[in-house]
The first five atom37 places (N, CA, C, CB, O) and aatype in JSON, in Angstrom:
{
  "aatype": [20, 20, 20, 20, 20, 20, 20, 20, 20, 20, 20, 20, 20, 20, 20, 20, 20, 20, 20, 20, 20, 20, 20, 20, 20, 20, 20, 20, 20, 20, 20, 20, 20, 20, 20, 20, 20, 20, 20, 20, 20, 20, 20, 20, 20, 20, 20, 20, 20, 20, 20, 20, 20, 20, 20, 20, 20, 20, 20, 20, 20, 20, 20, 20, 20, 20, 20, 20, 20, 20, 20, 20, 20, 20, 20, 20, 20, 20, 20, 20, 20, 20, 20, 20, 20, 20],
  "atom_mask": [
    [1, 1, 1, 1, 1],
    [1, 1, 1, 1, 1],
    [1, 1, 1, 1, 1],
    [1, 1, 1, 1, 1],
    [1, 1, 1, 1, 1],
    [1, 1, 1, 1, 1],
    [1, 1, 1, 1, 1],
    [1, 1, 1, 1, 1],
    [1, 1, 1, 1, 1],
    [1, 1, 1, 1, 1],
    [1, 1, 1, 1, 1],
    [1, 1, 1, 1, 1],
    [1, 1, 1, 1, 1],
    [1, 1, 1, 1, 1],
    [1, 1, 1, 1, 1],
    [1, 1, 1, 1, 1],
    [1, 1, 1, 1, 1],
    [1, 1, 1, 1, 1],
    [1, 1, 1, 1, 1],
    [1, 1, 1, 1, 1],
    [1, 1, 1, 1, 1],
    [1, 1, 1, 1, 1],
    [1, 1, 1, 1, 1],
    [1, 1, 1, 1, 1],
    [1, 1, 1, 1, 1],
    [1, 1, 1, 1, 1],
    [1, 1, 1, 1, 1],
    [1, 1, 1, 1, 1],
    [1, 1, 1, 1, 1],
    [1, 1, 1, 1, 1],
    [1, 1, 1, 1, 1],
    [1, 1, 1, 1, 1],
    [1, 1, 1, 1, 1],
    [1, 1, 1, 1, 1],
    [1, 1, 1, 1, 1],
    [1, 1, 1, 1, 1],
    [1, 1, 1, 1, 1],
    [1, 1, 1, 1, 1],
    [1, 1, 1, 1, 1],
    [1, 1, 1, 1, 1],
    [1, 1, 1, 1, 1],
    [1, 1, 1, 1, 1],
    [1, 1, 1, 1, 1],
    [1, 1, 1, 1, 1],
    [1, 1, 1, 1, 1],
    [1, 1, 1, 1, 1],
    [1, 1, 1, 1, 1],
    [1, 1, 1, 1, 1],
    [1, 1, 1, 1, 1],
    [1, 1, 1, 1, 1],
    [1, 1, 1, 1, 1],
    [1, 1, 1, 1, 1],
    [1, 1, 1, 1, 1],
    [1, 1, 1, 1, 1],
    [1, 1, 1, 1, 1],
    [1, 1, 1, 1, 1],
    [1, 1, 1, 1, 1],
    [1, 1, 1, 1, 1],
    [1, 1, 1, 1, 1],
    [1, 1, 1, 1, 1],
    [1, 1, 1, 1, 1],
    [1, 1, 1, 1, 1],
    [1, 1, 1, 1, 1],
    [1, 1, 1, 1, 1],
    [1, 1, 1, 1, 1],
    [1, 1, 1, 1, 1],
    [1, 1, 1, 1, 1],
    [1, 1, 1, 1, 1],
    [1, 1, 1, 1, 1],
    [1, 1, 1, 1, 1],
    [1, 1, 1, 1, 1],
    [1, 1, 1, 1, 1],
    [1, 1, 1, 1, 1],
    [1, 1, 1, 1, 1],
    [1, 1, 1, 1, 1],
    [1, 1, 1, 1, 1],
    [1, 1, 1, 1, 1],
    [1, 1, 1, 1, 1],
    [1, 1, 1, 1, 1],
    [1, 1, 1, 1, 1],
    [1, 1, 1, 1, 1],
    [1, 1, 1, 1, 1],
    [1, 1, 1, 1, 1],
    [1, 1, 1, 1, 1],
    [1, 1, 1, 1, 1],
    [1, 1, 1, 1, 1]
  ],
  "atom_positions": [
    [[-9.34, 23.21, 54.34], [-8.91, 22.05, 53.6], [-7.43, 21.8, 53.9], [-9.14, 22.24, 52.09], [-6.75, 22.7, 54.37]],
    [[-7.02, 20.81, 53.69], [-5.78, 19.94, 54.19], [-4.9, 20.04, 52.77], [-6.25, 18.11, 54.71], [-5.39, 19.43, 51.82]],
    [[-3.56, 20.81, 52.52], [-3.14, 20.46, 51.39], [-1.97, 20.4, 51.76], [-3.43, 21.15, 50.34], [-1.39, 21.11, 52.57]],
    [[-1.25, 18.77, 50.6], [0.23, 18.72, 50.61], [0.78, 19.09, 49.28], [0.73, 17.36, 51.0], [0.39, 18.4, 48.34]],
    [[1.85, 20.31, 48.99], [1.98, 20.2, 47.94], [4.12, 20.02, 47.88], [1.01, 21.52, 47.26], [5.06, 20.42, 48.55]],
    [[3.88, 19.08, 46.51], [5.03, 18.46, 46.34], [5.76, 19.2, 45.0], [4.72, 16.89, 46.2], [5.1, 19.52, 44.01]],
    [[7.29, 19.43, 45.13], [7.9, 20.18, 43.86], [9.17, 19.63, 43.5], [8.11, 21.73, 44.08], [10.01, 19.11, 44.24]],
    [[9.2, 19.86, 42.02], [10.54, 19.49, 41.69], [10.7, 20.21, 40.5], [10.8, 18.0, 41.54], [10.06, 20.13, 39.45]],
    [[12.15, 21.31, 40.98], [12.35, 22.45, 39.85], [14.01, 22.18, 39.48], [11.99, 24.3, 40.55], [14.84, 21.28, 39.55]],
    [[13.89, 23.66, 39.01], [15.63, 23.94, 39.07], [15.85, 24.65, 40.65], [16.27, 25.33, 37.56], [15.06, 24.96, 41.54]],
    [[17.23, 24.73, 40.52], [17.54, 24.86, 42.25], [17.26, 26.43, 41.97], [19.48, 24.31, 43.07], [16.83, 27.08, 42.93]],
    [[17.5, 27.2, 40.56], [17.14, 28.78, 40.67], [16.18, 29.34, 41.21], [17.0, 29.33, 39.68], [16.16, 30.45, 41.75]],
    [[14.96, 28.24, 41.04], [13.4, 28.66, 41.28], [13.13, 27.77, 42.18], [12.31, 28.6, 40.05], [11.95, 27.44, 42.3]],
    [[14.1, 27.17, 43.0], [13.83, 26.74, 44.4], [13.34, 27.36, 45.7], [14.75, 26.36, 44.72], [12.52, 26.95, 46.52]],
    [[14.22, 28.65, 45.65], [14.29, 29.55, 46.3], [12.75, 30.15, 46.84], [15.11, 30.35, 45.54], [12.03, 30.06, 47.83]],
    [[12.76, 30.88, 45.31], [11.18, 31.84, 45.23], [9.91, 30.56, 45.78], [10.72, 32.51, 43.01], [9.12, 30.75, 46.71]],
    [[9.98, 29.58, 45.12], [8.78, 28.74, 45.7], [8.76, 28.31, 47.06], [8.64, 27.57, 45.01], [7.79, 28.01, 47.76]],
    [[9.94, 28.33, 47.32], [9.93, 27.94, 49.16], [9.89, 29.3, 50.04], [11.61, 27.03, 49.74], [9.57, 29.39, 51.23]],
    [[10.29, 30.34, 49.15], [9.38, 31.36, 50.12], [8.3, 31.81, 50.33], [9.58, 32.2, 50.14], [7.83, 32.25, 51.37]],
    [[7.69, 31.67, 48.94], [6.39, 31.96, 48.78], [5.56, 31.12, 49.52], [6.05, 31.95, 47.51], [4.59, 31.66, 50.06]],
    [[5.78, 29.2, 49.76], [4.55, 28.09, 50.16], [5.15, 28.61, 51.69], [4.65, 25.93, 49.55], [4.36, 28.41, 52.62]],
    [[6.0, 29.05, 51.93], [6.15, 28.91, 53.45], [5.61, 30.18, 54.57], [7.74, 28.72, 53.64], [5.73, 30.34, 55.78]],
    [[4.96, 30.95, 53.44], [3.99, 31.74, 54.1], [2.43, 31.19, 54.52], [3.87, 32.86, 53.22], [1.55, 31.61, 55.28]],
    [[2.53, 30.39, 53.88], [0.89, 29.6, 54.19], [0.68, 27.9, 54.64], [-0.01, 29.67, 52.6], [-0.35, 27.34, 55.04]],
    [[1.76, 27.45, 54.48], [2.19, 26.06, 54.91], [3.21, 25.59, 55.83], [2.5, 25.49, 53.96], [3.82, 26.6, 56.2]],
    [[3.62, 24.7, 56.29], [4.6, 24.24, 57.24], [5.43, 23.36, 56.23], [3.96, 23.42, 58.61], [4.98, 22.41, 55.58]],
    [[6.53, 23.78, 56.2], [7.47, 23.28, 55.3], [7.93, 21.75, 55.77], [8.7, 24.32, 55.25], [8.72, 21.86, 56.71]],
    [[7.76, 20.73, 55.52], [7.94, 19.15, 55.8], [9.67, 18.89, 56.13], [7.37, 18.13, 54.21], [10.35, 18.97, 57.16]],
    [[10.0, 18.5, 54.56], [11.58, 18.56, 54.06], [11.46, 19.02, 52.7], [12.46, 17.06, 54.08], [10.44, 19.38, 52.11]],
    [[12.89, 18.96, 52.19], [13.21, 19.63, 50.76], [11.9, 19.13, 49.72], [14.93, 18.99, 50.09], [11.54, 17.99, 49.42]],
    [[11.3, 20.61, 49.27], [10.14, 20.71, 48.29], [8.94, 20.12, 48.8], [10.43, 20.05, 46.97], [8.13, 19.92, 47.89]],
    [[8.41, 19.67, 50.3], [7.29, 19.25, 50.31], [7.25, 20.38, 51.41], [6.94, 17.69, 50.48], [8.2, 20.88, 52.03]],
    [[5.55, 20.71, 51.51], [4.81, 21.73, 52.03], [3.46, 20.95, 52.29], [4.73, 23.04, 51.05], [2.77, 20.27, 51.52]],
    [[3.28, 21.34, 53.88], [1.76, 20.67, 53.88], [0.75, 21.7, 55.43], [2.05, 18.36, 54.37], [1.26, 22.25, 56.4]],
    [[-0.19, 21.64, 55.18], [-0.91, 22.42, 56.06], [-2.24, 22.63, 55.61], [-0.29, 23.62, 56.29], [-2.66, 22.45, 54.47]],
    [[-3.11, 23.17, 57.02], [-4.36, 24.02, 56.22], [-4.4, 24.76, 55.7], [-5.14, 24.45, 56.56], [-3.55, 25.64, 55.84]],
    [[-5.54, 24.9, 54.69], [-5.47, 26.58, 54.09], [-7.08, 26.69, 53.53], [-4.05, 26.9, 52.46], [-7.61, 25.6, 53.31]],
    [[-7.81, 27.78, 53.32], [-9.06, 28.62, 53.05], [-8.65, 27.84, 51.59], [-9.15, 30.64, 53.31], [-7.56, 27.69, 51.05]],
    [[-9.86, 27.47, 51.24], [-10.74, 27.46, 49.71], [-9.75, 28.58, 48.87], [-12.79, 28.16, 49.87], [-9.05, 28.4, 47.87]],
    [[-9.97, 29.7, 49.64], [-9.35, 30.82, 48.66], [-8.12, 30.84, 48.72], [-9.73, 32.17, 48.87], [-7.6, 31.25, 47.69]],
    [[-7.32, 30.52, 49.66], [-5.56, 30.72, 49.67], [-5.18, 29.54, 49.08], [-4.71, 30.86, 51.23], [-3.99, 29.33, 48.85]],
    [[-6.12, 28.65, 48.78], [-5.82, 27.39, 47.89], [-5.64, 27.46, 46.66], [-6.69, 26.52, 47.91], [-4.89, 26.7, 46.04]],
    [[-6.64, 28.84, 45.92], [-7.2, 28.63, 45.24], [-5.31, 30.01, 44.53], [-9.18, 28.75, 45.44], [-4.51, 29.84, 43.61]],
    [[-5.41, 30.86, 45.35], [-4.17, 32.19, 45.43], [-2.97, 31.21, 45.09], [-3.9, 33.18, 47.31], [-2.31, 31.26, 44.05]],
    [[-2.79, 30.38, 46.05], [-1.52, 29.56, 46.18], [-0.87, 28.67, 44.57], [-1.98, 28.34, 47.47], [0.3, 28.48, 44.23]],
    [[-2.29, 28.26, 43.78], [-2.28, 27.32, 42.9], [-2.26, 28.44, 42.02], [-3.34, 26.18, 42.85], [-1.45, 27.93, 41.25]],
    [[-2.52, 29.73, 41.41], [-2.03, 31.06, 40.72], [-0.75, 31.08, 40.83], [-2.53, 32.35, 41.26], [-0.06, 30.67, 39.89]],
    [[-0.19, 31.54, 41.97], [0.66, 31.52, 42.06], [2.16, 31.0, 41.94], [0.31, 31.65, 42.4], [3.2, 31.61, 41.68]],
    [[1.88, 29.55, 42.26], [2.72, 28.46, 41.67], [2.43, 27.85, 39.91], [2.45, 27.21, 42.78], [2.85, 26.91, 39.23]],
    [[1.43, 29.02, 39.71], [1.48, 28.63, 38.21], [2.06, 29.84, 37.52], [-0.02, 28.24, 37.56], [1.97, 29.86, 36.29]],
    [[2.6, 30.77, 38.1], [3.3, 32.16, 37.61], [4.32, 32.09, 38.27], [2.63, 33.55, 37.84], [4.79, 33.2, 38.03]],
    [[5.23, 31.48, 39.12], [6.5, 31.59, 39.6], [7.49, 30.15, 39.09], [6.3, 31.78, 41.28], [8.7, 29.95, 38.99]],
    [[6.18, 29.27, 38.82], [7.43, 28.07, 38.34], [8.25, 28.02, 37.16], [6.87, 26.8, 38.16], [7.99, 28.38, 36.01]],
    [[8.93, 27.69, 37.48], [9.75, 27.44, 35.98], [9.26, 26.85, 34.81], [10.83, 26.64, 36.11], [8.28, 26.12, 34.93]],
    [[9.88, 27.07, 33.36], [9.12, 26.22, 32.62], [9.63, 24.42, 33.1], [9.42, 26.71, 30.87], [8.59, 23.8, 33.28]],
    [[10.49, 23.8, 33.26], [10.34, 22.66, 33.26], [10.13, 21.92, 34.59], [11.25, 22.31, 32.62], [10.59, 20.8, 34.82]],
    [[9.38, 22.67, 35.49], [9.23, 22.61, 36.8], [8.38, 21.59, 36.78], [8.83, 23.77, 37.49], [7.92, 21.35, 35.66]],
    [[7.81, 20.52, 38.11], [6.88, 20.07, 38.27], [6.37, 20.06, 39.76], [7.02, 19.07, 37.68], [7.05, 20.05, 40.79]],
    [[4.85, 20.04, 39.61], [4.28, 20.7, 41.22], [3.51, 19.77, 41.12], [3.55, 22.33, 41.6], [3.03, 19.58, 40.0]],
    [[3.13, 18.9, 42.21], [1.58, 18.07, 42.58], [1.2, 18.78, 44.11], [1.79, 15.91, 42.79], [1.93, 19.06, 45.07]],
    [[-0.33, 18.95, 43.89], [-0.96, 19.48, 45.19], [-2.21, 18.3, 45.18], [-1.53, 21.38, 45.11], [-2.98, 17.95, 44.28]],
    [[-2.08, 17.93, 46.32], [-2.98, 16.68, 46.93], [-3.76, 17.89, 47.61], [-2.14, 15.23, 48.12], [-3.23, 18.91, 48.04]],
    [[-4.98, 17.61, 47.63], [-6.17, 18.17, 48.63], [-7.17, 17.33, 49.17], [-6.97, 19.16, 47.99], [-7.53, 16.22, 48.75]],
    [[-7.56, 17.94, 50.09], [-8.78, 16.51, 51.16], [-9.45, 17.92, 51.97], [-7.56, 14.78, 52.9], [-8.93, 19.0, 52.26]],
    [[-10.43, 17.54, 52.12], [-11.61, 18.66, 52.39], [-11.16, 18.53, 54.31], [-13.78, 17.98, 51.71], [-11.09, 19.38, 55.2]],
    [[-10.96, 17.12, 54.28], [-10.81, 17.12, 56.29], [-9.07, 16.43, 56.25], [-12.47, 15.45, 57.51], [-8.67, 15.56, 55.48]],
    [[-8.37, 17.06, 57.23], [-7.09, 16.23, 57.54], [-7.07, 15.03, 58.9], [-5.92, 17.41, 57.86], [-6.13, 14.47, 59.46]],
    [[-8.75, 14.96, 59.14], [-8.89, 14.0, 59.52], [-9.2, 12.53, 58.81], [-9.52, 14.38, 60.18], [-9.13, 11.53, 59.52]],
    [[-9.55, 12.39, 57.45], [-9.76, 11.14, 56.67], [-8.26, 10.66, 56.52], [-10.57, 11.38, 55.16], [-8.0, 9.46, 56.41]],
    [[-6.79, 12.14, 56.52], [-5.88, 11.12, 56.18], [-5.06, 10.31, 57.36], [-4.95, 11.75, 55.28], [-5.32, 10.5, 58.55]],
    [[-3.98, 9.36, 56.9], [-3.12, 8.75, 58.12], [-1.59, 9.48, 57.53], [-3.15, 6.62, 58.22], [-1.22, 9.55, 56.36]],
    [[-1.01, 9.87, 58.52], [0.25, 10.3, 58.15], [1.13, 9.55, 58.75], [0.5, 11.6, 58.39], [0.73, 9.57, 59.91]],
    [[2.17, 8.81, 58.73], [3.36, 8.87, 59.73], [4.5, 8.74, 58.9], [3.38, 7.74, 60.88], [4.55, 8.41, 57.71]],
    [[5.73, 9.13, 59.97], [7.12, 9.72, 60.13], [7.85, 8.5, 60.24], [7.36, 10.73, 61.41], [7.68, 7.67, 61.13]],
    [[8.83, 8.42, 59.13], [10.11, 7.73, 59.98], [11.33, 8.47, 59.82], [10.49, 6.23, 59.51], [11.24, 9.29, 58.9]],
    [[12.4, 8.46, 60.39], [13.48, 9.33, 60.55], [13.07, 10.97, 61.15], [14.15, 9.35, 59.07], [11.98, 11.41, 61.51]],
    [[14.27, 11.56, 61.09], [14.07, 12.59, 61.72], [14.06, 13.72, 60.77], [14.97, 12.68, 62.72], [14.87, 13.87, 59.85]],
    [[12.73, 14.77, 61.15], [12.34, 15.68, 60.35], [13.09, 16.81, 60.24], [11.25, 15.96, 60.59], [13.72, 17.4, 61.11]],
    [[12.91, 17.11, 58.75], [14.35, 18.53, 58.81], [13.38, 19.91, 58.61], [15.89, 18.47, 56.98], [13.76, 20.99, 59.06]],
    [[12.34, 19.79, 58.05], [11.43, 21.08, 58.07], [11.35, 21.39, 59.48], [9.9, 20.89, 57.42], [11.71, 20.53, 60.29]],
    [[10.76, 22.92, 60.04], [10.53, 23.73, 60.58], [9.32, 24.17, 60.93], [11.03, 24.29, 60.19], [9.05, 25.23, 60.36]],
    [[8.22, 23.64, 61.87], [6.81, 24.43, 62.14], [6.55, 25.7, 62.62], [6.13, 23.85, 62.94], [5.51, 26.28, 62.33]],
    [[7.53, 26.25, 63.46], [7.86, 27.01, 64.33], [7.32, 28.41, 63.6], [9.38, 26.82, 64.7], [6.37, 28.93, 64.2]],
    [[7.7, 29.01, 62.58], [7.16, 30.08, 62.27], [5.7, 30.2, 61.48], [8.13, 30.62, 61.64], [5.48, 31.1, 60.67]],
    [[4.68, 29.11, 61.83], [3.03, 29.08, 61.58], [2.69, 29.22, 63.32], [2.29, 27.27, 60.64], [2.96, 28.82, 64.45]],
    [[1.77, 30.28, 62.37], [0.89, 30.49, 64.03], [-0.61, 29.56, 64.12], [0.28, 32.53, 64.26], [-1.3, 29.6, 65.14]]
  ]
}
């Protein structure tokens, strides 16, 4: 499955959540994360960001079963990093 997930915290608990999504996602720009992932690391990932966020944090995770139904495009130049997903 295809997931983008989007955040907006304190900058304290910025940190921990961008290390944690960037083990399983390709980091976009500041607080967005998007990539494939297993049913189950979907399922790990959404635990997880429900035990590391802050209380007045907010997270949206978009999911789509194929990342072929969506259209994506870019304008400007991207500041995330793909380089460390294999």
């Amino acid at each position: 499955m295809f997931v983008l997930i989007v955040y907006d915290t304190e900058a304290s608990n910025c940190v921990a959540l961008h290390k944690y999504l960037k083990k399983y996602l390709n980091w976009n720009q500041n607080s967005v994360f998007e990539g494939s992932v297993t049913r189950a690391q979907y399922v790990k990932i959404k635990d997880i960001l429900e035990e590391k966020r802050a209380d007045k944090s907010h997270i949206v995770l978009y999911s789509m079963e194929n990342e072929k139904l969506m259209n994506r495009e870019e304008l400007g130049e991207a500041q995330g990093n793909t380089s460390n997903i294999l």
